[in-house]
C-alpha positions as CSV (number, residue, x, y, z in Angstrom):
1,X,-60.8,-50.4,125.7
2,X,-60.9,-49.2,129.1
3,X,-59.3,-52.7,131.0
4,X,-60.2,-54.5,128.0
5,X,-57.9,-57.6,126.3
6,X,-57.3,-57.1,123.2
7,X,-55.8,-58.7,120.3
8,X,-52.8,-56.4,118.5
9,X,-51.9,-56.6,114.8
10,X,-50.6,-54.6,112.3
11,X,-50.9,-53.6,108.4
12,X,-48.0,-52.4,107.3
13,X,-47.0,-49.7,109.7
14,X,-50.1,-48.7,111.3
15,X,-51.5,-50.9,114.6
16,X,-55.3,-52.0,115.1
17,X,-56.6,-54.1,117.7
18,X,-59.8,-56.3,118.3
19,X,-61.2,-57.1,121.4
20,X,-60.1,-60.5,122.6
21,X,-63.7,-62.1,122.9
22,X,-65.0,-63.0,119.1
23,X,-61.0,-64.1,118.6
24,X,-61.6,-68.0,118.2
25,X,-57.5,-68.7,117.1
26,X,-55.0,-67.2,115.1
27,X,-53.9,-69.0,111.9
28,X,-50.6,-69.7,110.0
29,X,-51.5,-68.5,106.2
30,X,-53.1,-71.7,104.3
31,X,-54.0,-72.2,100.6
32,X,-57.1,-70.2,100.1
33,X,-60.1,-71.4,97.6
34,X,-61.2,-68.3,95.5
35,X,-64.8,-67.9,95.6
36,X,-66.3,-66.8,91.7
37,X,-67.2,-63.0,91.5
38,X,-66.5,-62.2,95.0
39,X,-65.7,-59.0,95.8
40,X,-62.1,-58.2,96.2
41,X,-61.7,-58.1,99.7
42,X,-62.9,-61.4,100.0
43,X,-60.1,-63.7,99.6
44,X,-61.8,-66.7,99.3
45,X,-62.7,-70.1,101.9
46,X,-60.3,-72.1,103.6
47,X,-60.6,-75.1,105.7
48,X,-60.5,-75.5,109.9
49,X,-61.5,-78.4,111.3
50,X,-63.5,-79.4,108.3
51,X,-65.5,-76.1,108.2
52,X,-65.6,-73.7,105.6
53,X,-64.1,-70.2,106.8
54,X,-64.2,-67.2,104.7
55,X,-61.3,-64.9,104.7
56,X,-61.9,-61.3,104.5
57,X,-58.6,-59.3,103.5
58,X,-58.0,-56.3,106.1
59,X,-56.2,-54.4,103.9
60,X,-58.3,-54.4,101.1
61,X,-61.1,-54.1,103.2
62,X,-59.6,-50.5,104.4
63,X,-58.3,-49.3,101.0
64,X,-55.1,-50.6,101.6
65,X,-53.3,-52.0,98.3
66,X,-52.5,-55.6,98.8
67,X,-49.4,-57.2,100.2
68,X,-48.1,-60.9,99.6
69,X,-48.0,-63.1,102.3
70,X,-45.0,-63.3,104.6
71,X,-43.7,-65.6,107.2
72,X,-45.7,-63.1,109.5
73,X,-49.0,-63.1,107.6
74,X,-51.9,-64.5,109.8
75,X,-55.5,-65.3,110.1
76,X,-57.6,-64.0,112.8
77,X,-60.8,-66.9,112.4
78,X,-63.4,-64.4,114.7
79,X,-66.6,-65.9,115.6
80,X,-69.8,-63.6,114.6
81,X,-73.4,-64.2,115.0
82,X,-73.3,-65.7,111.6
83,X,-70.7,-67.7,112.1
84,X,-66.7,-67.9,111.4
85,X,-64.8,-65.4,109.3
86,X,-61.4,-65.5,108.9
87,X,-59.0,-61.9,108.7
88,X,-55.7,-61.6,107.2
89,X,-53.7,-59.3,108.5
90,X,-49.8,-58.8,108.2
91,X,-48.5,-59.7,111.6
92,X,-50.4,-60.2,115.5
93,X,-48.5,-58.6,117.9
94,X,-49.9,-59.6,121.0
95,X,-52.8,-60.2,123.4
96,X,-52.6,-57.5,125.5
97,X,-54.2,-54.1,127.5
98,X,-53.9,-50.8,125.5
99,X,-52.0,-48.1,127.9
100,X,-54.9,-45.3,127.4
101,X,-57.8,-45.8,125.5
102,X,-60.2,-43.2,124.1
103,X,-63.7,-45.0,124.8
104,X,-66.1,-42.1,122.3
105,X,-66.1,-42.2,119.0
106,X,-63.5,-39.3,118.1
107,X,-64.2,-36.0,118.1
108,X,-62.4,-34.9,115.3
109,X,-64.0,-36.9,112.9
110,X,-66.6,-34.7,112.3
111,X,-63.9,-31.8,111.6
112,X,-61.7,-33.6,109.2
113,X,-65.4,-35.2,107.3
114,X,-64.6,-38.7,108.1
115,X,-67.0,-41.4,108.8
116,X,-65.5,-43.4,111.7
117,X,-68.1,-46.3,112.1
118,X,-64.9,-49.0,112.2
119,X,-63.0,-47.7,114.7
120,X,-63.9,-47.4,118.7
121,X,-61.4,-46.0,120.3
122,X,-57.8,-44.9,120.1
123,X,-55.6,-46.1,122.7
124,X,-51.7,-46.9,123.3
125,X,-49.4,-49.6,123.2
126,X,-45.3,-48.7,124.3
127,X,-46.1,-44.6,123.0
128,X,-47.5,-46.0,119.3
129,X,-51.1,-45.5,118.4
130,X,-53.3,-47.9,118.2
131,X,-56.7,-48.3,116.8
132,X,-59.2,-50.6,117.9
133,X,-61.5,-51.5,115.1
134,X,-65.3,-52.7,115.9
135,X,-66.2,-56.2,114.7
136,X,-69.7,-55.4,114.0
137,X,-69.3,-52.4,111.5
138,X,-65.9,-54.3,109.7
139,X,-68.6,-57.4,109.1
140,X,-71.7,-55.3,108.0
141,X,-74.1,-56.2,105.3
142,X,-72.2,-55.6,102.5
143,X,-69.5,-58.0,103.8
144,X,-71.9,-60.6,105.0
145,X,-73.9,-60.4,101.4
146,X,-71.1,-61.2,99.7
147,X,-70.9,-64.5,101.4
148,X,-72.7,-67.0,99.5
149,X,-75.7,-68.9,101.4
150,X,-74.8,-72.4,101.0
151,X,-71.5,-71.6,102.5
152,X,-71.4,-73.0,106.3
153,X,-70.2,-70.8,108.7
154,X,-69.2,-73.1,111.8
């Protein structure tokens, strides 16, 4: 996070962050098409542009019971090697720099027997923690299996 821009958001009162480069736009909420036997975290596919996005559920996808949408609900649409994938998260903040950043994984982890692999680094915005949260390990397999083949990711 070190002089990195980030994107801010937040899930009820906790603050994340991604980093600024996969972030292709931020979306209103929009109907979303449920997708049979999906998992739960996998809301379902909406439409940009006349591609096919999946939206993966943040909160669900951390453990996090779910929350209807508000006027502040939005959908980060991040580009990944396999394509588009949509987030919902409760609010974006703002584009930004975190104040401090802690650029290692974090060495408590190990202590308190928790598995980390999501998050790399803690930093700072206005004295609040904030987490920034790696794209690769929120999108692993066992989200990208869920995704059905004929679906196009563009």
């Amino acid at each position: 996070m070190n002089g990195k821009t980030v994107v801010t958001f937040g899930l009820g009162d906790a603050l994340f962050a991604l980093p600024v480069a996969p972030v292709m736009e931020i979306l209103d909420t929009s109907p979303i098409a449920p997708l049979p036997r999906a998992p739960v975290h996998l809301l379902g596919l909406i439409d940009r542009r006349g591609a096919s996005v999946p939206v993966v559920d943040l909160r669900r996808l951390l453990g996090e019971p779910p929350q209807d949408d508000t006027p502040e609900t939005r959908i980060i649409v991040l580009r990944l090697e396999t394509g588009g994938i949509g987030l919902r998260v409760d609010r974006v903040i703002e584009v930004t720099q975190l104040d401090e950043a802690g650029a290692a994984p974090l060495p408590e982890a190990g202590l308190l027997n928790w598995n980390e692999r999501m998050v790399a680094g803690v930093g700072r915005r206005d004295g609040a923690f904030v987490s920034e949260l790696r794209v690769e390990a929120l999108f692993g397999p066992e989200i990208t299996a869920a995704l059905s083949p004929e679906i196009e990711l563009q």
